[in-house]
N, C-alpha and C positions, 0 to 999 in steps of 0.2 A: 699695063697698070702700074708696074714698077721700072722706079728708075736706079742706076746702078750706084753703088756706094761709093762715096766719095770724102777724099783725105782731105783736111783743111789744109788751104793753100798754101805752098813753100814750109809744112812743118817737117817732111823729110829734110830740110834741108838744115832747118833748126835743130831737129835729135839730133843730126851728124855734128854739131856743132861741138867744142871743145867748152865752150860757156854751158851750154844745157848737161854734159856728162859732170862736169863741176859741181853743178848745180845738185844735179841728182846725189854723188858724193858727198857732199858736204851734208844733203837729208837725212840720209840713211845712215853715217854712222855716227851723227847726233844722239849721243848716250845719256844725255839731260834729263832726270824725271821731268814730267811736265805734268803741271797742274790743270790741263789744258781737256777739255770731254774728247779723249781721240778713238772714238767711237767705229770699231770695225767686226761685223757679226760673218758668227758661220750657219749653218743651216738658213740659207739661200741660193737663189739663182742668180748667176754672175754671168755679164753677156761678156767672154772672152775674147773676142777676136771678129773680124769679118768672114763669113763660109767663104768666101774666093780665096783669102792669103793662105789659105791652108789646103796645100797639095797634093796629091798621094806620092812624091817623090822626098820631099824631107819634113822634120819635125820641127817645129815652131816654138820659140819659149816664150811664154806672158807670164807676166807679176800681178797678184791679186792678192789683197788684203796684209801685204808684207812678206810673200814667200813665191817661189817660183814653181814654175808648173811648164811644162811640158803638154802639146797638143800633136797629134799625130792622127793620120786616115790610114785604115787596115786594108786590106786586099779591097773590101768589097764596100769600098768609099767612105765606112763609117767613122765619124770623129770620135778619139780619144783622146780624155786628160787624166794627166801622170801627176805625181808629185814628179818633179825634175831632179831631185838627186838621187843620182846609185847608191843605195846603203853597200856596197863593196868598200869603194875607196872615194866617196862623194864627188864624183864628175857629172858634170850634167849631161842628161838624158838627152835633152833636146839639141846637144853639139853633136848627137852620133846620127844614125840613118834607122829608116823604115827596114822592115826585112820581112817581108808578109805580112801577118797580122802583128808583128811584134817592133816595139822600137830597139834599139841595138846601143848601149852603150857604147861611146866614143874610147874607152879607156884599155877598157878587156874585156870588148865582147859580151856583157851579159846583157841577155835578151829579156823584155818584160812584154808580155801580151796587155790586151787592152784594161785586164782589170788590175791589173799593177804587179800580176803573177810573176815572178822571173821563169822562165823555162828553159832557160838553158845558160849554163857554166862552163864555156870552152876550156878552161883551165883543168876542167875533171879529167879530159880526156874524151874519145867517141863513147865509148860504155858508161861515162859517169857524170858526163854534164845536161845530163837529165834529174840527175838527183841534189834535188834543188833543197837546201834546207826549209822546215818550217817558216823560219823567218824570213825567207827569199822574196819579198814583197814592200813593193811602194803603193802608197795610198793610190788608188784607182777612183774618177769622182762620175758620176752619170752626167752623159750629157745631149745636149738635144739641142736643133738646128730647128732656128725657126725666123722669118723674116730677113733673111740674109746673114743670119748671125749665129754663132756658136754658144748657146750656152752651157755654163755647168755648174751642177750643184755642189756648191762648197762647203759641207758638214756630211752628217753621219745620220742622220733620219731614214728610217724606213721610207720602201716609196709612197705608202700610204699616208704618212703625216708630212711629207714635205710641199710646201706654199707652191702654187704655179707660179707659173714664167707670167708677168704681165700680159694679158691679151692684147692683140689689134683686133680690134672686132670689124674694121674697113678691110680689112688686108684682102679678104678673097670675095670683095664687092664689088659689082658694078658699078660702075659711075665712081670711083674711086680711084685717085694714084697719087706714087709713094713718093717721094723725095727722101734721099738718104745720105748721112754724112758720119764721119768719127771724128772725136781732135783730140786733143789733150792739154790739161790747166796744170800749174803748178798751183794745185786746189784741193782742201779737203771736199770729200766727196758732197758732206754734209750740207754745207756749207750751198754748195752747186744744188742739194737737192730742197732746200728753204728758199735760196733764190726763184726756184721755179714755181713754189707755192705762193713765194710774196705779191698781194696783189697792191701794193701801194709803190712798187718801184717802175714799174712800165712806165709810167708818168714824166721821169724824169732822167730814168738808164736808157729808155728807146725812142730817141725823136722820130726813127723812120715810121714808127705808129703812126704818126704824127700826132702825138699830145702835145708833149714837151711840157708840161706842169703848168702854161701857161693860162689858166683858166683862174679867173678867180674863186669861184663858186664849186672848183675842182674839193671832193669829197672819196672817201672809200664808202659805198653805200654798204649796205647787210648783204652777207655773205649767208647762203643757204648752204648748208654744209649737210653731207648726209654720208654716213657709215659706212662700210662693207667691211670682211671679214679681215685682210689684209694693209686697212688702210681707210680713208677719205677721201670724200671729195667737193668742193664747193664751185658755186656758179656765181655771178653776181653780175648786175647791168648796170651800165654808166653811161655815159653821154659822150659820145669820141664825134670829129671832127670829120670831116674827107679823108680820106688817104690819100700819101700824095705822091707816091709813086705813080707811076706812065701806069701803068698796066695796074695796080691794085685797085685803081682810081675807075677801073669797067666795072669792077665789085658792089664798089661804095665812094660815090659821089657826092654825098649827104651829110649833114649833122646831125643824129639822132643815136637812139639809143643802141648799145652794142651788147649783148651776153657774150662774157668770156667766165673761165677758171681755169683752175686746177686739181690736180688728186695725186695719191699717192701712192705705190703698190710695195709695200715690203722697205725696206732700209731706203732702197738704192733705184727703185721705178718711179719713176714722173711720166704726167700726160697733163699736156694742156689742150685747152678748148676755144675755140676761138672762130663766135658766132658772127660773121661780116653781117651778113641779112638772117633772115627767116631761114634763107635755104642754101646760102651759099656758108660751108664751114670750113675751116682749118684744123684738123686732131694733128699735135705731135706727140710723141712719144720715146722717152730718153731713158737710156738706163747708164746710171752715176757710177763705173767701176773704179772700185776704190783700188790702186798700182798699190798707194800706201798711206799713211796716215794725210800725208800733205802732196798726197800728187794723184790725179786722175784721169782716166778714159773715158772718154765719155761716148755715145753711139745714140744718135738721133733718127728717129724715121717720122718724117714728117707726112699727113695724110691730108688730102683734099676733095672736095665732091665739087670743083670748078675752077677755070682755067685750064683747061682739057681739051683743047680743039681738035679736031678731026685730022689738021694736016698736020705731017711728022716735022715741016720744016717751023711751021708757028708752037706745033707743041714741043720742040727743042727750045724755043727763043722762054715758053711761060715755064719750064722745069730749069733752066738756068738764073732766069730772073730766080724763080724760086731757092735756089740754091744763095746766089748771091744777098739773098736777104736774110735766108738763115744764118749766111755765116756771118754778116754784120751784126745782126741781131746777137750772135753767143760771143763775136769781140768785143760791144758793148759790155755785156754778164762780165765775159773776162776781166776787162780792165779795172772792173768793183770788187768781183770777188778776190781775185789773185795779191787785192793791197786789204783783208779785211783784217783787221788783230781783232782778237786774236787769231791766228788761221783757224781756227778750231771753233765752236761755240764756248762760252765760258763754264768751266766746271761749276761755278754756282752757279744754279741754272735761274734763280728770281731775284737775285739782288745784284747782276754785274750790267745787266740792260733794265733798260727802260724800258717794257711793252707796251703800244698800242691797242686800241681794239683791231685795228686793223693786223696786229701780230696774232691772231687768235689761231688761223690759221696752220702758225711757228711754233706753236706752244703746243699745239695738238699732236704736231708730227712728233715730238721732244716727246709727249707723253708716249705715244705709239713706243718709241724708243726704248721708252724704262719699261715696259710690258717686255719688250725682249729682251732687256737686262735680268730681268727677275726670272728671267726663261732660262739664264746661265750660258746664254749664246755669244756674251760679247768676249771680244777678243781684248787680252791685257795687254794691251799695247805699251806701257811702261814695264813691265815686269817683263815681256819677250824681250823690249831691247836691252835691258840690265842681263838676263842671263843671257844673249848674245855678244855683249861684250865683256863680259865676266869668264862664260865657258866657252864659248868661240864652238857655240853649239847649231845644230841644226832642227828644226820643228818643223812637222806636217799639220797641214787642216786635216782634222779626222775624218776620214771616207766611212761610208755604209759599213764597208768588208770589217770596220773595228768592233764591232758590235757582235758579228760572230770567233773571232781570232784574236787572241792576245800574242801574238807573237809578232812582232814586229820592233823596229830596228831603232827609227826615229822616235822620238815623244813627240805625243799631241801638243800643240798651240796652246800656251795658258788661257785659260777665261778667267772673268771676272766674277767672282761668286756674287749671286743674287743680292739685293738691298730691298727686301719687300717695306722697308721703313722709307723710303727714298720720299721729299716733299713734294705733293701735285705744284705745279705752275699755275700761274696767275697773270692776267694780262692786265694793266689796268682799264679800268671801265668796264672789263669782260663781265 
């Protein structure tokens, strides 16, 4: 039913690049307030990493939401994430080695178990590098493995009130399979996650649909939109053409109407829908990880109930085509998103665009957004990078463990205190 994850073509060879480390350089130590909504929340689920790159021989460092983190597997296979700096003398965690259950600092030795404990201080001696001070601890975040992926919860919520992981509800179905990929944009996340909701760009960012805008009588009909506790989601039917791909074209041969959308799960979860017939579907499903303000990961698992044939040599020939159409399909996105200005959506959020009714959509997810502003979960993204280039300081996302311990070394990540005055959005004609 599933197929195995896969890197977007030759981009290993792009990170290696001396233009993309440039690139990243010249982001990050961009000290410029910006007036810009550079919108990054904690208490959520952040899909880290792929479960295969991560070993039980060494630890792995990812960047999420502007800080680094540390990922490691214990004796008995279970993934851990660190915040990645030693409060000793800040070396990162993730440049030293596994040692049973514990990661082992590169620098001197001080060992931290999976919840961010240190337990041990080689420097005390045999008798004393068990006595670990109070303050002996990096943030530890819960994490959990699901669909081929690592995730982990980045904030400090009890496990009772924290949002789930977006579901695949196909994932352990019959008559179901996966198509799976990751890439990465020089992209705010946001940005990636409005693209996936916009139902008036397909038309014209994806010929391989084969629309191409070229219809006269082309329209965005009524969007049926409907709630849930994390999010929305809408349907809406149009009129699309043949496909004209070799093989999409066994699907849908015809002119007639098609049911597609989208929804939305938390900041950083998209799923689209994508009805060929009555009974032949397409679900995918994306989770937007924000590296930093203006650069992302992104992690696709695409779902089908056709194109599945019996024999492993023609079902290699429809998972490959598959593959190859999603990843045209998200260079297309690329090539729009990665040139949009602002990178950012516009700090005023009703007077810098023009919205359609067709943005109702855009504006809805934006509202969801001020609902977790006023929650006091977003991250000051201007004000982290002033005091990082002011005090040449280091910040953790706050873990669970903060809530019972004040003793700890780093300071929590600023947030943006609440705006419950903040103006609703408006679309015109909405």
């Amino acid at each position: 039913m599933r197929g195995h994850w896969r890197q977007w073509p030759g981009e290993s060879e792009i990170r290696k690049s001396g233009e993309f480390h440039l690139a990243r350089a010249a982001l990050q130590s961009d000290t410029r307030p910006s007036s810009r909504r550079q919108i990054m929340y904690i208490n959520f689920w952040y899909a880290a990493e792929r479960s295969e790159k991560l070993t039980a021989e060494k630890p792995i460092r990812v960047r999420m939401l502007s800080h680094e983190f540390v990922l490691f597997r214990d004796s008995k296979g279970k993934a851990h994430c660190l915040s990645d700096t030693c409060i000793h003398r800040g070396a990162a965690l993730s440049g030293g080695k596994v040692m049973g259950d514990c990661v082992q600092c590169p620098y001197h030795g001080w060992q931290y178990d999976g919840s961010g404990r240190c337990v041990s201080i080689p420097s005390l001696g045999p008798k004393g590098r068990k006595k670990v001070p109070p303050r002996g601890q990096v943030d530890g975040y819960p994490t959990e493995e699901r669909y081929g992926l690592i995730f982990v919860f980045l904030g400090d919520l009890p496990k009772e009130e924290r949002p789930p992981i977006m579901p695949i509800p196909e994932w352990d179905k019959d008559g179901w399979r996966a198509n799976t990929m990751d890439y990465h944009w020089n992209a705010n996340y946001e940005r990636a996650v409005e693209n996936g909701l916009d139902p008036a760009h397909n038309e014209f960012v994806h010929p391989t649909h084969g629309y191409s805008g070229e219809r006269a009588e082309y329209k965005v009909n009524e969007l049926r939109i409907d709630h849930h506790d994390h999010g929305f989601e809408f349907m809406h039917t149009f009129q699309s053409p043949p496909l004209k791909n070799w093989l999409m074209k066994r699907i849908r041969n015809y002119d007639g109407p098609l049911d597609a959308g989208s929804g939305h799960h938390g900041p950083n979860g998209l799923y689209t829908y994508i009805h060929l017939t009555p009974t032949k579907w397409f679900h995918q499903y994306v989770w937007e990880t924000p590296v930093d303000e203006h650069y992302l990961h992104t992690f696709l698992v695409s779902m089908r109930n056709c194109m599945i044939p019996k024999n492993k040599w023609f079902l290699k020939i429809a998972d490959d085509n598959m593959d190859k159409r999603n990843f045209a399909i998200a260079e297309q996105d690329r090539t729009v998103i990665e040139k949009l200005d602002p990178v950012c959506t516009p700090a005023e959020r009703s007077t810098r665009e023009l919205l359609m009714p067709a943005d109702k959509v855009i504006w809805l997810y934006r509202e969801r957004l001020q609902q977790w502003d006023d929650m006091g979960w977003r991250i000051d993204a201007d004000e982290l990078k002033r005091m990082r280039a002011k005090r040449n300081v280091v910040y953790a996302i706050p873990s669970p463990a903060r809530r019972e311990s004040q003793a700890w070394v780093l300071d929590p990540v600023p947030l943006v205190e609440p705006r419950p005055t903040a103006q609703p959005l408006r679309a015109v004609g909405a």
